[in-house]
N, C-alpha and C positions, 0 to 999 in steps of 0.2 A: 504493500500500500504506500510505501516512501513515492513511487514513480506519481501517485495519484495525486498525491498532497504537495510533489514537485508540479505534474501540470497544472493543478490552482494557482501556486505561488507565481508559475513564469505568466500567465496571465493577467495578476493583480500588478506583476514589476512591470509587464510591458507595455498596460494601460500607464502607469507611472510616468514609462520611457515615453510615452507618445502626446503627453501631455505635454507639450515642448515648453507653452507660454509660462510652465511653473519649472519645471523640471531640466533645466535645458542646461543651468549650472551645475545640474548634481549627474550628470549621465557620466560621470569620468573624474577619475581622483584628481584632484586637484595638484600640478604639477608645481616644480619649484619656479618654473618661467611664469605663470599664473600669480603664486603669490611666494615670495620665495622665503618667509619665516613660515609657512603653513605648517609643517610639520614640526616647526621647534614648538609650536602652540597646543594645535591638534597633536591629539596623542593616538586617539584607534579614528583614523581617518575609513569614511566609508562613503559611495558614493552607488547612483543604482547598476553601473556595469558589474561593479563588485559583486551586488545584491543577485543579479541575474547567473554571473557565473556560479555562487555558491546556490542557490537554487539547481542549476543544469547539474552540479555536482551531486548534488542531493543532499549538503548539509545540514537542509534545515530539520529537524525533528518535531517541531511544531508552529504555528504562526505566531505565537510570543517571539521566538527567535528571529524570525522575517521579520515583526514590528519591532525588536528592539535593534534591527540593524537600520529600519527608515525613520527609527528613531534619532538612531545617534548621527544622519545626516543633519537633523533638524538639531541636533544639542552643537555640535560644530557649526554649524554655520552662523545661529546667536553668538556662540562662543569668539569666533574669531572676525565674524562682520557686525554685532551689533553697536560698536562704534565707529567699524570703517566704513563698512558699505551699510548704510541701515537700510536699505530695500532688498537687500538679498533675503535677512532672515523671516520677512512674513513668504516668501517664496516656498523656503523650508516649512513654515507651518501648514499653509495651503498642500504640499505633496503630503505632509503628516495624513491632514486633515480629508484628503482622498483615500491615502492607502488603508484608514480607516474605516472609511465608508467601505472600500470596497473589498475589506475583511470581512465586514458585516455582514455586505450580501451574501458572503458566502461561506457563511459560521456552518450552515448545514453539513455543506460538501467539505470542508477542513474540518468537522469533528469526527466524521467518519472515517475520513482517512486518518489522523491523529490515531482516535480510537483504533483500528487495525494495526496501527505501528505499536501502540502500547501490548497490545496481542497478542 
């Protein structure tokens, strides 16, 4: 049931991915040419390529896991723009605030796969 509860996951990230007008900063780890103390700042840098590959891998064991990685986009990007760039981090909330919705929708189909994986 891992592959099942992987195709929900690449689903909910690639609605994410395609949501460009919010998402368009977070599709790729943020490079040292980008912003070049990012990493002295950020510490568990994540971004949704990330999210996508560890999905295709199959790491995730539950959507807690998936939410707490499109979490920590949205904790990094208050973290290291809410004084530099202050319009990036309602961007981050806005993807939060989708990838939640569109957890929700599909609490049915991700508990049953969950459920199976606990099994």
């Amino acid at each position: 049931m891992q592959v099942e509860l992987s195709n929900i996951l690449e689903k909910i990230v690639d609605h994410l991915r395609g949501e460009t007008q919010i998402s368009l900063l977070f599709l790729k780890p943020v490079t040292r040419k980008d912003a070049p103390d990012y990493l002295d700042i950020i510490r568990r840098p994540m971004d949704l390529g990330t999210i996508r590959d560890k999905v295709r891998k199959m790491e995730y064991r539950n959507r807690h896991q998936f939410r707490h990685d499109v979490a920590q986009i949205q904790l990094n990007a208050h973290i290291y723009n809410d004084e530099r760039h202050p319009h990036i981090p309602p961007l981050a909330d806005s993807l939060m605030e989708l990838g939640d919705y569109l957890l929700d929708e599909s609490a049915e189909l991700l508990a049953e796969a969950e459920d199976a994986i606990e099994h």
